[in-house]
DOMAR-927520 format. One record per residue (C-alpha): residue number from 1; residue in three letters; z, y, x. Coordinates in steps of 0.02 Angstrom, whole numbers, padded with zeros to 5 digits. Layout:
// DOMAR-927520
kegu,tilum,w,v,u
NUM,ala,Z,Y,X
...
This chain:
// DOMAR-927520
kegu,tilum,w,v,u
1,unk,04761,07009,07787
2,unk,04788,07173,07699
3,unk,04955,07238,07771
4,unk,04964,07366,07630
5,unk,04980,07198,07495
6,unk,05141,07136,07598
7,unk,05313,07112,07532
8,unk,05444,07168,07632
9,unk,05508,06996,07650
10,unk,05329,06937,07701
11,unk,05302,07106,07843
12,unk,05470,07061,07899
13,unk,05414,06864,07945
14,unk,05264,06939,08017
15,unk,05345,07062,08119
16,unk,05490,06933,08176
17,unk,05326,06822,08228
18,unk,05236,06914,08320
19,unk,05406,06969,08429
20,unk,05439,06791,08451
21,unk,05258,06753,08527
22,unk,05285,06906,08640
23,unk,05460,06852,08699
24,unk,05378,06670,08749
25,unk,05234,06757,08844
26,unk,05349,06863,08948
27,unk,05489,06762,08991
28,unk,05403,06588,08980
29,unk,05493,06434,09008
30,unk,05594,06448,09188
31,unk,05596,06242,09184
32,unk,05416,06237,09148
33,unk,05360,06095,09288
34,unk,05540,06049,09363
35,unk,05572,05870,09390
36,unk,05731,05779,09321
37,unk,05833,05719,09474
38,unk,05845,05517,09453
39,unk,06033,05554,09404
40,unk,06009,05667,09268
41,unk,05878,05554,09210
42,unk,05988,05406,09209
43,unk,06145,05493,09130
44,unk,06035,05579,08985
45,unk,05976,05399,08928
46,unk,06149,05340,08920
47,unk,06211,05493,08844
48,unk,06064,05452,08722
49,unk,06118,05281,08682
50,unk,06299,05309,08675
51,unk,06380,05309,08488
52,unk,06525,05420,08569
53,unk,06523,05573,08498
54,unk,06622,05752,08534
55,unk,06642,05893,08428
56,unk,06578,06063,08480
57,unk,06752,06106,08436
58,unk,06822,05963,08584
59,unk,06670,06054,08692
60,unk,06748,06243,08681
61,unk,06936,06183,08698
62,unk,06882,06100,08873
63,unk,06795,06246,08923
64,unk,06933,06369,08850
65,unk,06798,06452,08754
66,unk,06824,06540,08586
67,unk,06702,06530,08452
């Protein structure tokens, strides 16, 4: 790859790529080989099944959050 034949556009995807890679090898993955308690588990799949739905809008108002 010549780096002189980039477009800005294309140095600009390189650049944000190769910060991306170096973000995931220093801070990793803190879950990375954590077990789901049974609970979570078991409230995930019927979260997963459910056809209720709330709007991130319901979500903030709950938490008094402001977008």
């Amino acid at each position: 790859m010549d780096l002189a034949q980039l477009t800005l556009n294309q140095l600009k995807e390189l650049v944000r790529g190769l910060v991306d890679d170096r973000l995931r090898e220093l801070l990793g993955d803190p879950d990375l080989g954590l077990q789901l308690s049974e609970a979570l588990h078991t409230q995930l799949k019927e979260s997963l099944t459910s056809t209720e739905r709330v709007s991130g809008e319901e979500v903030a108002e709950k938490l008094d959050l402001r977008w």
